[in-house]
C-alpha positions in Angstrom: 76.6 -216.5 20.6 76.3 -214.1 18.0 73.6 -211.2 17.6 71.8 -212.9 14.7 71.4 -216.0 17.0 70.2 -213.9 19.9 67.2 -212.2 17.9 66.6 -215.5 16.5 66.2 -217.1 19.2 63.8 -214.2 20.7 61.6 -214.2 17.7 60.7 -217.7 18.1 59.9 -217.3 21.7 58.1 -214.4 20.6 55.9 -216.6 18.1 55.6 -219.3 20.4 53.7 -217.1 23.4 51.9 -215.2 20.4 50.9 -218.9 19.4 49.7 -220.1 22.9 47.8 -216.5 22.8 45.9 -217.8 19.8 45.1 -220.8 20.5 43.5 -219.7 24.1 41.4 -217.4 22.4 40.0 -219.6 19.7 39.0 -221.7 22.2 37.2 -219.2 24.6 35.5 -217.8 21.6 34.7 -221.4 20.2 33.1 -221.7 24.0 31.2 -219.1 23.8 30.1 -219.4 19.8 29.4 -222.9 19.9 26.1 -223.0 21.8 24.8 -219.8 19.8 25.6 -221.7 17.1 23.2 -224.9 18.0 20.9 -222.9 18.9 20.0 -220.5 15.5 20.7 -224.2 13.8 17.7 -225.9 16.3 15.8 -222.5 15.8 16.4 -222.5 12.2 15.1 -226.9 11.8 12.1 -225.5 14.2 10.9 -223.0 12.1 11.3 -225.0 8.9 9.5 -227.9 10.5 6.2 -225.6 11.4 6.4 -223.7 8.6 6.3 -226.9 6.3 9.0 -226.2 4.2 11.9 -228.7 3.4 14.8 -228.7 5.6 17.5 -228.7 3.2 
């Protein structure tokens, strides 16, 4: 094996971990956005049912 094959082999285990990095994180931060998320939308229907406004 050549040098060239070396690194390019390294890179793309390097871009595969940096890819499983990702995705983890998107998904806590999805965890932890998601119910924030349904609750300003509830809060937000709430408030434009007593206020009497249309929803959309």
């Amino acid at each position: 094996m050549n040098d060239k094959s070396i690194k390019s082999i390294l890179v793309i285990l390097v871009a595969i971990a940096l890819v499983i990095v990702a995705i983890k994180l998107i998904g806590k931060l999805i965890g932890i956005l998601f119910p924030i998320a349904v609750v300003i939308v509830a809060a937000y229907i709430v408030y434009r049912l007593m206020t009497g406004k249309k929803l959309f």
